[in-house]
C-alpha positions as YAML, in Angstrom:
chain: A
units: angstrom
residues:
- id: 1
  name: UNK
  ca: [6.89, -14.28, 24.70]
- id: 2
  name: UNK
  ca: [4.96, -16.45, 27.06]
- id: 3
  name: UNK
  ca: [3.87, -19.75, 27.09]
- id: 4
  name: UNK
  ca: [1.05, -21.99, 28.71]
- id: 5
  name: UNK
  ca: [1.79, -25.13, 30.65]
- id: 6
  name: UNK
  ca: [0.42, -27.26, 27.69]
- id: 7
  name: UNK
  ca: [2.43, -25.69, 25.37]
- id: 8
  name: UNK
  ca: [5.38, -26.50, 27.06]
- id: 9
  name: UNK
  ca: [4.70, -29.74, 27.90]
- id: 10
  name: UNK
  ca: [4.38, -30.17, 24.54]
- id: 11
  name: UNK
  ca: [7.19, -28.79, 23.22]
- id: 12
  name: UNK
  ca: [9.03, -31.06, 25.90]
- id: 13
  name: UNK
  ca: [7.76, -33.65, 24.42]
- id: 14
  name: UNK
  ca: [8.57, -33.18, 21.03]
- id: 15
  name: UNK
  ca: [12.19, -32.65, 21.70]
- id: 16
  name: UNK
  ca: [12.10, -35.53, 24.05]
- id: 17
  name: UNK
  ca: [10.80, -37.62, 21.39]
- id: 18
  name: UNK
  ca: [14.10, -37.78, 18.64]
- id: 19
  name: UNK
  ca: [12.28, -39.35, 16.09]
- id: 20
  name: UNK
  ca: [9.97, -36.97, 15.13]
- id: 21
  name: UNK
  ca: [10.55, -33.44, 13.27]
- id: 22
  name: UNK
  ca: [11.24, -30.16, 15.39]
- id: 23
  name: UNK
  ca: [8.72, -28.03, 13.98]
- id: 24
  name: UNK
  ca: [7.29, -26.27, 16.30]
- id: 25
  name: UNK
  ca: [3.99, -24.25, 16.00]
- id: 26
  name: UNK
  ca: [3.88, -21.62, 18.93]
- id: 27
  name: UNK
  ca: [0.58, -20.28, 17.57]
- id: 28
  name: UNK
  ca: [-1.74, -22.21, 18.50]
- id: 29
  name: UNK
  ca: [-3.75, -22.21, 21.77]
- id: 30
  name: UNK
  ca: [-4.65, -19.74, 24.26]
- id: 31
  name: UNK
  ca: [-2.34, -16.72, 25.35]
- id: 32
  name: UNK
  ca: [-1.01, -17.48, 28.84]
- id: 33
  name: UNK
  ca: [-3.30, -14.61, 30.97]
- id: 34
  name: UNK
  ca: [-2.00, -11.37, 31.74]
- id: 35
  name: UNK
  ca: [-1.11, -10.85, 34.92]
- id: 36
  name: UNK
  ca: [-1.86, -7.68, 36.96]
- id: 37
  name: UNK
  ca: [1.87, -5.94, 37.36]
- id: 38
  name: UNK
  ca: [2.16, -5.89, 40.77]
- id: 39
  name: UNK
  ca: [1.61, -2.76, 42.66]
- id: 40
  name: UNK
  ca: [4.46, -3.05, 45.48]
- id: 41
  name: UNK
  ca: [7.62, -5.36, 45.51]
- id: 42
  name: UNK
  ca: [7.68, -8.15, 46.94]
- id: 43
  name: UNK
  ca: [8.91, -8.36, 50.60]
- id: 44
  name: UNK
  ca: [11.94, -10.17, 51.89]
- id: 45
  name: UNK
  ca: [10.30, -12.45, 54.23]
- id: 46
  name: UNK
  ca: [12.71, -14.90, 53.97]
- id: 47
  name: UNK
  ca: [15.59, -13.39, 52.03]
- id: 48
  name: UNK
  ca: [18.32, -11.03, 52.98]
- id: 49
  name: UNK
  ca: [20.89, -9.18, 50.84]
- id: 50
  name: UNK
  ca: [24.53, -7.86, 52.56]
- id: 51
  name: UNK
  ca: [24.96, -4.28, 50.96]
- id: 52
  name: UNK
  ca: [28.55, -2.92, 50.63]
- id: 53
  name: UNK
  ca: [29.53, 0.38, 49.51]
- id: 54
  name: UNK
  ca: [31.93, 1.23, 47.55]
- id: 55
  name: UNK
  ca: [32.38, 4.65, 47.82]
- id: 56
  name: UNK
  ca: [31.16, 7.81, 46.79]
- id: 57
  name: UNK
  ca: [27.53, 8.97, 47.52]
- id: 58
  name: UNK
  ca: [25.96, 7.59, 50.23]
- id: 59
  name: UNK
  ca: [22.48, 7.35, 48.97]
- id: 60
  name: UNK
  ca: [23.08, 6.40, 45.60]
- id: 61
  name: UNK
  ca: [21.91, 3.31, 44.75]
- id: 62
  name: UNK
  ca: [25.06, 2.60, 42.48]
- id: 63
  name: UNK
  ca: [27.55, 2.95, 44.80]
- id: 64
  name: UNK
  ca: [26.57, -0.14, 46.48]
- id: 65
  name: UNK
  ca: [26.82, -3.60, 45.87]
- id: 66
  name: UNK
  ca: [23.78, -6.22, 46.99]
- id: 67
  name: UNK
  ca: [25.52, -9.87, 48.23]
- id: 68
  name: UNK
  ca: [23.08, -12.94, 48.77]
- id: 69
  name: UNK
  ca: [22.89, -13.76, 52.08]
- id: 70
  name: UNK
  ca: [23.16, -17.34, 52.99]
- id: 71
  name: UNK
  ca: [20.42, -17.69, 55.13]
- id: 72
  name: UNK
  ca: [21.40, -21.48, 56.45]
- id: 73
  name: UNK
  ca: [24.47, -20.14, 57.55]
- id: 74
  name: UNK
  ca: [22.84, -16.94, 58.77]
- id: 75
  name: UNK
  ca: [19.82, -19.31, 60.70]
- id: 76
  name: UNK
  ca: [22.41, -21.55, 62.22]
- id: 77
  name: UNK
  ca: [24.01, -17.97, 63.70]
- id: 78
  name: UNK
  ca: [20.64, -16.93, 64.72]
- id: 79
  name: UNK
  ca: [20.36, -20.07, 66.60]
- id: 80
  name: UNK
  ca: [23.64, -20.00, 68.43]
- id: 81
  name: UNK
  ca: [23.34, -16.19, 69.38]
- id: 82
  name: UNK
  ca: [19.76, -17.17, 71.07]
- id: 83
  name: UNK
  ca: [20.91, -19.48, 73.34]
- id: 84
  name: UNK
  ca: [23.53, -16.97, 74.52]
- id: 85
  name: UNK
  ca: [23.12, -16.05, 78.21]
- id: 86
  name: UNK
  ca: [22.17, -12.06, 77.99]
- id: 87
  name: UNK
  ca: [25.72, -11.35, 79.81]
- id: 88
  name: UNK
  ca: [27.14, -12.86, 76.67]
- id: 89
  name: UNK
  ca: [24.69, -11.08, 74.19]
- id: 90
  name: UNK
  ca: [25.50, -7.78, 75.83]
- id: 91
  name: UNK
  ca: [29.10, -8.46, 75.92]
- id: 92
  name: UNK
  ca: [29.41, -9.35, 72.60]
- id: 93
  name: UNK
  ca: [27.30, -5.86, 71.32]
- id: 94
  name: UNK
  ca: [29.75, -4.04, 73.19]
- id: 95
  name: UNK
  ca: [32.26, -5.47, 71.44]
- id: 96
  name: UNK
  ca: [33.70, -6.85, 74.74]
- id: 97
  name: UNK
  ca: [34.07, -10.81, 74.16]
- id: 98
  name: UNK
  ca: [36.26, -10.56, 77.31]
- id: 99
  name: UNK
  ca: [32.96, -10.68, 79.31]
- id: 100
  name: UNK
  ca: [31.41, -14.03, 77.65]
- id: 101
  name: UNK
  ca: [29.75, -16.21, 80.77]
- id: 102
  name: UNK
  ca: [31.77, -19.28, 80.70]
- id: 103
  name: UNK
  ca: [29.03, -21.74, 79.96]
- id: 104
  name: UNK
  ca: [28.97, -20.01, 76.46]
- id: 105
  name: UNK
  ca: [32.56, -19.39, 75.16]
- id: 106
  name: UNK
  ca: [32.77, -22.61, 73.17]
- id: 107
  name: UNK
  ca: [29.48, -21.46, 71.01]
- id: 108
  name: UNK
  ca: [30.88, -18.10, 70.42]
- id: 109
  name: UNK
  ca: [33.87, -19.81, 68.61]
- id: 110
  name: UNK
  ca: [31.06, -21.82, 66.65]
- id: 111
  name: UNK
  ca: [29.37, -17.88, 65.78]
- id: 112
  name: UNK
  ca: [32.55, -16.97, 64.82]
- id: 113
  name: UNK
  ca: [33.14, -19.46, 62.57]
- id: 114
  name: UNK
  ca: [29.59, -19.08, 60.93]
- id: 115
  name: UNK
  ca: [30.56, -15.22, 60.83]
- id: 116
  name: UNK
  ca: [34.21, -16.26, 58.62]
- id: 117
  name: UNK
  ca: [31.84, -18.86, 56.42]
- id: 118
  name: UNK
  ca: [29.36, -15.37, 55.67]
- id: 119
  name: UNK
  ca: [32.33, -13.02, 54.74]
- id: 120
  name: UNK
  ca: [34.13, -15.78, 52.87]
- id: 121
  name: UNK
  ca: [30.91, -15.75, 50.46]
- id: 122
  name: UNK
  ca: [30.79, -12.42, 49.82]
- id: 123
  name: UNK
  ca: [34.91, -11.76, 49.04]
- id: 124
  name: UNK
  ca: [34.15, -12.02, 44.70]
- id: 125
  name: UNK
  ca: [31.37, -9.28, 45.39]
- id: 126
  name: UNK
  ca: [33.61, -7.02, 46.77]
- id: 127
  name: UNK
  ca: [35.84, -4.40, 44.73]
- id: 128
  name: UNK
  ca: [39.46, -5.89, 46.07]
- id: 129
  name: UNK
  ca: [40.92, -2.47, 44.54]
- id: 130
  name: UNK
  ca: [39.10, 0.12, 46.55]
- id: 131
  name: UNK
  ca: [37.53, 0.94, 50.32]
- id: 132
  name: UNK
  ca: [34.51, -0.52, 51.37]
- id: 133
  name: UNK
  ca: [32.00, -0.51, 54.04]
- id: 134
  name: UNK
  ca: [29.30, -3.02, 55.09]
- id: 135
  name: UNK
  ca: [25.84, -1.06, 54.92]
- id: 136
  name: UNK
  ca: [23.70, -1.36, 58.15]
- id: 137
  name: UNK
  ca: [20.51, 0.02, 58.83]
- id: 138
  name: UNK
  ca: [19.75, -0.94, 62.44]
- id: 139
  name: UNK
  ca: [23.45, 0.06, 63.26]
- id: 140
  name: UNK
  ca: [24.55, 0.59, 67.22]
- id: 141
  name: UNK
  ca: [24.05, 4.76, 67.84]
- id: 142
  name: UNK
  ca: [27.67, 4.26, 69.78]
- id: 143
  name: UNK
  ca: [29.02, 3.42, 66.47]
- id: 144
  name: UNK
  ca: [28.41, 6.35, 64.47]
- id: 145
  name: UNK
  ca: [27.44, 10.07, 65.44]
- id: 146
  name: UNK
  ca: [24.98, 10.84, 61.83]
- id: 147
  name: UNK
  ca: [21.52, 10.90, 63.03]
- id: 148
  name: UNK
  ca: [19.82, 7.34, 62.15]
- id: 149
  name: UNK
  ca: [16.80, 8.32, 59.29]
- id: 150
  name: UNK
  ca: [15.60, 4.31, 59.40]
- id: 151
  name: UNK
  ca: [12.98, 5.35, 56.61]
- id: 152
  name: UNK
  ca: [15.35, 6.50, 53.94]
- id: 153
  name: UNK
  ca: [17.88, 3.76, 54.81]
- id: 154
  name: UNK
  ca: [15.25, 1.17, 54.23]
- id: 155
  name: UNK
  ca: [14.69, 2.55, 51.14]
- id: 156
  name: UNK
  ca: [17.94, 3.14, 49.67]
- id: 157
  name: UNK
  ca: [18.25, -0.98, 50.97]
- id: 158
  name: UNK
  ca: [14.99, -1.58, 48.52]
- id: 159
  name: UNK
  ca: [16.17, 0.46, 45.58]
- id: 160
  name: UNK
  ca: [19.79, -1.65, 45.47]
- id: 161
  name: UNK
  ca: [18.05, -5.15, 46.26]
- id: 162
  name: UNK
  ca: [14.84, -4.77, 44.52]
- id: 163
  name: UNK
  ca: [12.34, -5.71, 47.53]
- id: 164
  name: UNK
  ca: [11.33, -4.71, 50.61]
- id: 165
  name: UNK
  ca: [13.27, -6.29, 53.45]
- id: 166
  name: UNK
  ca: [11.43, -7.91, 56.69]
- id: 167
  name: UNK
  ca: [12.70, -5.22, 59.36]
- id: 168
  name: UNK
  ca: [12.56, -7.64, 62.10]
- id: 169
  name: UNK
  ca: [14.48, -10.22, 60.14]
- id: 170
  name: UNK
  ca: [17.20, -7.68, 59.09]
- id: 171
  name: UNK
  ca: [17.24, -6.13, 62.41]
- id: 172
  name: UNK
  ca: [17.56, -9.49, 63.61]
- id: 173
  name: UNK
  ca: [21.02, -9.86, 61.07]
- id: 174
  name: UNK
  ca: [22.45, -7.26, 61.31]
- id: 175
  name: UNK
  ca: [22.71, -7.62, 65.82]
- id: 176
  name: UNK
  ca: [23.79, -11.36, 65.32]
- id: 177
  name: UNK
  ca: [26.36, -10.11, 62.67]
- id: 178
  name: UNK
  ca: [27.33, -7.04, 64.55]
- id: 179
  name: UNK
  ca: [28.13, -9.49, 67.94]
- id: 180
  name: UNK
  ca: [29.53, -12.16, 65.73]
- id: 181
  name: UNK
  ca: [31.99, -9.46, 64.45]
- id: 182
  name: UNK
  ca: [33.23, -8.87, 68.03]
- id: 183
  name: UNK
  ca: [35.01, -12.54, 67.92]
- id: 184
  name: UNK
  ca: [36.38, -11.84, 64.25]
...
């Protein structure tokens, strides 16, 4: 059941008010109005959810479990990994810290850190009893040798969470994490 604004400023203030009687008459007044449902979900512009499988089925939805991402820890990351020389951005994609200009290997401690604070968050979410995987979309090709279908990974990513990510955003994520994971 819905409610208007006046309604429930109205019921506020009767309970506010501990003199009076609680009876409440929901009745009266106007029917909140119905809103349209909404033809698409609503997009991830500023939201991002950490998918972990937990085995079985790849593409099934159930198998997976959708963490919040904390996206001040996760803009903070963003921040460091941008003002990364490109030597150090391409040495930590390859997974090759070893190469880190000097001018940035203090700040890659600082990603690292961010990148222990992320995984930290998630460790109730994930099954403690069985194998698990972090789900990527926008995943190196060296990394894996399956063909990449982006379209049906997006949307396995939108059945679990329930919205449509921002691609550039996730993209985004999911390099920062992947070089942050180098230092781990």
């Amino acid at each position: 059941m819905k409610i208007t604004r006046v309604q429930l400023r109205s019921l506020i203030r009767e309970f506010l008010d501990i003199g009076r009687d609680f009876s409440i008459d929901l009745g009266t007044g106007d029917p909140p109005p119905q809103e349209p449902p909404d033809q698409r979900r609503g997009g991830g512009s500023n939201k991002l959810h950490q998918l972990i499988w937990t085995g079985g089925d790849r593409f099934d939805p159930s198998t997976y479990v959708a963490v919040p991402v904390d996206m001040t820890v996760f803009n903070k990351l963003r921040g460091i990994y941008d003002s990364f020389s490109d030597e150090t951005k391409q040495a930590l994609y390859s997974i090759m810290p070893g190469g880190v200009s000097p001018e940035d290997e203090g700040a890659t401690w600082e990603l690292r850190d961010g990148y222990i604070a992320l995984l930290n968050n998630w460790y109730d979410a994930i099954p403690q009893d069985s194998n698990y995987e972090y789900f990527t979309i926008f995943h190196p090709s060296y990394a894996s040798d399956d063909p990449v279908d982006h379209g049906k990974l997006l949307q396995l990513y939108q059945s679990v969470t329930g919205y449509t990510p921002d691609e550039s955003l996730l993209q985004d994520y999911e390099i920062v994490l992947h070089s942050a994971s180098a230092m781990y």
